[in-house]
Structures are given as C-alpha cells and as structure tokens.
N, C-alpha and C positions, 0 to 999 in steps of 0.2 A: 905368390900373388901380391897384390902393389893396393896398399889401402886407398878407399876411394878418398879423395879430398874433398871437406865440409868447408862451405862457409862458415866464416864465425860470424856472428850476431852480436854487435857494438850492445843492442841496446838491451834493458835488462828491462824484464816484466814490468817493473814498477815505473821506469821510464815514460816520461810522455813523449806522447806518438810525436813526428816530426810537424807533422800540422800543425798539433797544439803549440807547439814551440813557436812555429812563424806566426802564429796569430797571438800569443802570449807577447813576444816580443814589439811586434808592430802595433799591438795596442798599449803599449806600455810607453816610459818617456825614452822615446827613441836619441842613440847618440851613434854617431859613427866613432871609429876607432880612436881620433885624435879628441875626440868626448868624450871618450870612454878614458883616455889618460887622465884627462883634465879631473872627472870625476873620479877618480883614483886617490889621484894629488889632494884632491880633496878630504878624501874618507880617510885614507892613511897618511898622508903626509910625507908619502916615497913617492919619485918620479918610474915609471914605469918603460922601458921602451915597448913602440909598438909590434917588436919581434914576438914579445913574452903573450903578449894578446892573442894574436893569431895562433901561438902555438896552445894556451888556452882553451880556442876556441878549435882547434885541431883536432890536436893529442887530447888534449885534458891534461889536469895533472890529478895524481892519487885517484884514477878514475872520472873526477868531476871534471864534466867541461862548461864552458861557458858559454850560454845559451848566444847564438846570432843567424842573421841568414845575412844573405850574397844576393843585392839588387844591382845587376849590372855586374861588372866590376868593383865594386864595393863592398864589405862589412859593415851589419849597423846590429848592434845589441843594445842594452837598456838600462836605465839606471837599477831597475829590479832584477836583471839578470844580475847585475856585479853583486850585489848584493845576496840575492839567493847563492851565488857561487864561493863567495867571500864564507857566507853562513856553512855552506857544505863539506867546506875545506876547515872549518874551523873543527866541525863536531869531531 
C-alpha cells in the first residue's frame, strides 16, 4: 500500500497569517527591490544583488523569509520588513 501524500504547511502556528503580512507591509515604508538594495547599502554597508532578495523573499534563509507581496509584476517590501528579517536572522 502507497502512503497517501500530505501537504506540508510553509507556515508555522506562530506565523502571521498572509493578510497580515500585505497589510503590515503596504502600511509600512514601502520600497521596491532596487530600494530594498539601497536600503541595505545603507544599514550594512554591503552591496547586495537583487538575486539574494528574491531568493529571501522565496526560500528564506535558516527559515526566515523576508516579508513582501507581488503587485503586478513587481516585489515591493519595507524598511521594517528588512529589519524585522535582519533581527530574525540575527537571534
């Protein structure tokens, strides 16, 4: 007999829901990706490409991903997301 196949489930109880995310984000100070560099360049002082963003904002790394939504064709995150993600990865 052949196990049935489960979805796995990305997000973890303590996660906020996908909603709160696009509404965390777009009320926040909104940057698209090449602001999202900039602000980077900023806070550390390394240039970042915008590959590592998107994968980020993908994959995650060590779990943490990097809060953004998709208007259009586009990526747009936050100064507060880099930060809270910056923070996640730190602890």
């Amino acid at each position: 007999m052949i196990a049935p196949k489960f979805k796995r489930s990305h997000a973890s109880p303590k996660s906020p829901s996908v909603d709160q995310k696009i509404s965390n984000v777009l009320s926040e100070d909104v940057l698209d990706i090449t602001g999202a560099r900039k602000e980077l360049k900023e806070l550390t002082g390394r240039h970042f490409d915008k590959a590592s963003l998107c994968r980020w904002i993908h994959r995650g790394v060590g779990g943490v991903r990097l809060d953004a939504v998709r208007i259009g064709n586009q990526l747009y995150t936050s100064r507060q997301s880099i930060r809270r993600f910056i923070a996640a990865r730190t602890r």
